[in-house]
N, C-alpha and C positions, 0 to 999 in steps of 0.2 A: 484502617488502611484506605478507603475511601478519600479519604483528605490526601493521599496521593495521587488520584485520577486526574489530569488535568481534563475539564469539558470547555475550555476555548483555550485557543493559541489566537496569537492576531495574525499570523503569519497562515497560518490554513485558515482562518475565518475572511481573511484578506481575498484570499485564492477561492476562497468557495463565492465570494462577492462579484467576484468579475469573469467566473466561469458560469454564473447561475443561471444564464440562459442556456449553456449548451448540455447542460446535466437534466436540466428541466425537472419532469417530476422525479427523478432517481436521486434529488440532490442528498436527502435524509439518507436513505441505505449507503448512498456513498460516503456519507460525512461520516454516519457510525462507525463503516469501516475506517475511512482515516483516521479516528479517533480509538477505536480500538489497539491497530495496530501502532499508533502512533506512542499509547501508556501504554504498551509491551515495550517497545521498543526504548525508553526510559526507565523500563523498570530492569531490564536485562542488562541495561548500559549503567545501571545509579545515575541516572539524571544527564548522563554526558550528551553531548553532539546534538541537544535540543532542535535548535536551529534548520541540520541538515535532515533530522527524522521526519521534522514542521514538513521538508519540502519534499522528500523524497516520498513520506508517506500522500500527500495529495497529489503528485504526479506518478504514483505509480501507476495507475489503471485509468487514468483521466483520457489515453489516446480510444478509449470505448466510445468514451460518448463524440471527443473531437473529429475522430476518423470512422467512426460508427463502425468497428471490425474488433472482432477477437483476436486479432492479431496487433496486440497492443503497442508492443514491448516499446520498436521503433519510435514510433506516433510520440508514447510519455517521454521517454528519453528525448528526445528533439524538442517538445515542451520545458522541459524541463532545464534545459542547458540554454534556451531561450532565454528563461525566464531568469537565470540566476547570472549571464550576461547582462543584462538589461538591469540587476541590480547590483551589480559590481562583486560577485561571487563566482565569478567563473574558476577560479581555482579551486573550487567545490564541483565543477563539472565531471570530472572522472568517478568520483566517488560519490557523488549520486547518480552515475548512467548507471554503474554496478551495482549499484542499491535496487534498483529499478528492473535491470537486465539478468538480474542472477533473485529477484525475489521468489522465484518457483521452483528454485533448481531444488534436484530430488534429493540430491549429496549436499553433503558443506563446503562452503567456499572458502577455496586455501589461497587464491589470487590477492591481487593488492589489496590494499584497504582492508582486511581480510576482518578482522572487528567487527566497523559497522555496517560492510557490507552483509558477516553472518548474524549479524544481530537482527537484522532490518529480516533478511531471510526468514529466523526463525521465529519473528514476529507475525511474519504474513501467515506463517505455514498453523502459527498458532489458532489464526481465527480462519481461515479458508477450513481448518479440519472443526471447526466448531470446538474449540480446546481439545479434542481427542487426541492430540499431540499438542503437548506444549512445554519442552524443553524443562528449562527452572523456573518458568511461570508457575505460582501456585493453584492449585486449581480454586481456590476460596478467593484470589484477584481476579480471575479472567472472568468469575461470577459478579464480582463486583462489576468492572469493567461493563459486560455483557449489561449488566442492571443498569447500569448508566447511559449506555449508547446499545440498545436493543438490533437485531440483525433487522427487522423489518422487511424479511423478505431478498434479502441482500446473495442469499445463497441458492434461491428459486430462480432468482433475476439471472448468477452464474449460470446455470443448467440449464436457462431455457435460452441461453449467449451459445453454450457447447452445443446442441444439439440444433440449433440453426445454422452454427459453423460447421457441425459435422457432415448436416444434405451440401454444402457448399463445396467443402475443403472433407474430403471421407480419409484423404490419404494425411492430413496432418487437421486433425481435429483441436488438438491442443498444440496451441502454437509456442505458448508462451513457458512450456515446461523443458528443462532441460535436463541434465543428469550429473 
């Protein structure tokens, strides 16, 4: 099953190139996470929508480093529609704001695109809980995965994002979760 992980896309390897200075040192814990969530999100899908997971998975949480705030969502999203303007994708614009805007939500998404925006959902929720929730992921891939792109700190780095935004923001600490 390994031989299904993908460990480069050029489309995220592209975007981690010309982001590298504003990720800086976070660039690894960021990429493991796109890369994690990015083979959940193939594997939930059988292989489909390649392409839109490529971008949605590296613009989800990238408004951290660009806009340096826990209050992401916005920041990726406008990156995001940017970017897929600028390469002649903008009919992909809606469906990955929703990929991107609804990855935290706590229910499942019955809204448009409603597929891969709950695919993408249930990818992120897979590794933000460390696999302790992971839908039809097996737990013997998310180990593989995990073995492949290590968390490196990636969930210490969250926690110590929530509790600088919590002395800031006490009445909405988590900005980016919905219901």
């Amino acid at each position: 099953m390994v031989d299904n992980i993908i460990q480069q896309h050029p489309i995220i390897e592209a975007l981690f190139a010309s982001y590298a200075s504003v990720i800086g040192k976070d660039t690894e814990k960021y990429r493991n996470h796109v890369y994690r969530i990015f083979n959940y999100t193939l594997f939930l899908s059988n292989n489909a929508d390649e392409e839109k997971y490529a971008i949605a998975a590296f613009f989800h949480d990238i408004g951290i480093w660009t806009n340096k705030t826990f209050d992401y969502l916005k920041p990726s999203i406008d990156l995001a529609k940017a970017y897929l303007l600028k390469n002649n994708k903008e009919n992909w614009s809606d469906e990955i704001a929703l990929m991107i805007d609804n990855h935290h939500k706590t229910t499942a998404y019955k809204g448009n695109y409603k597929n891969t925006v709950e695919i993408f959902r249930k990818a992120d929720w897979t590794d933000v809980s460390l696999g302790l929730i992971h839908f039809e992921i097996p737990s013997d891939y998310i180990k593989q995965v995990e073995n492949q792109f290590p968390y490196n700190g990636f969930h210490l780095f969250l926690v110590k994002l929530f509790f600088k935004n919590l002395l800031q923001h006490p009445f909405k600490p988590l900005p980016m979760f919905k219901k």
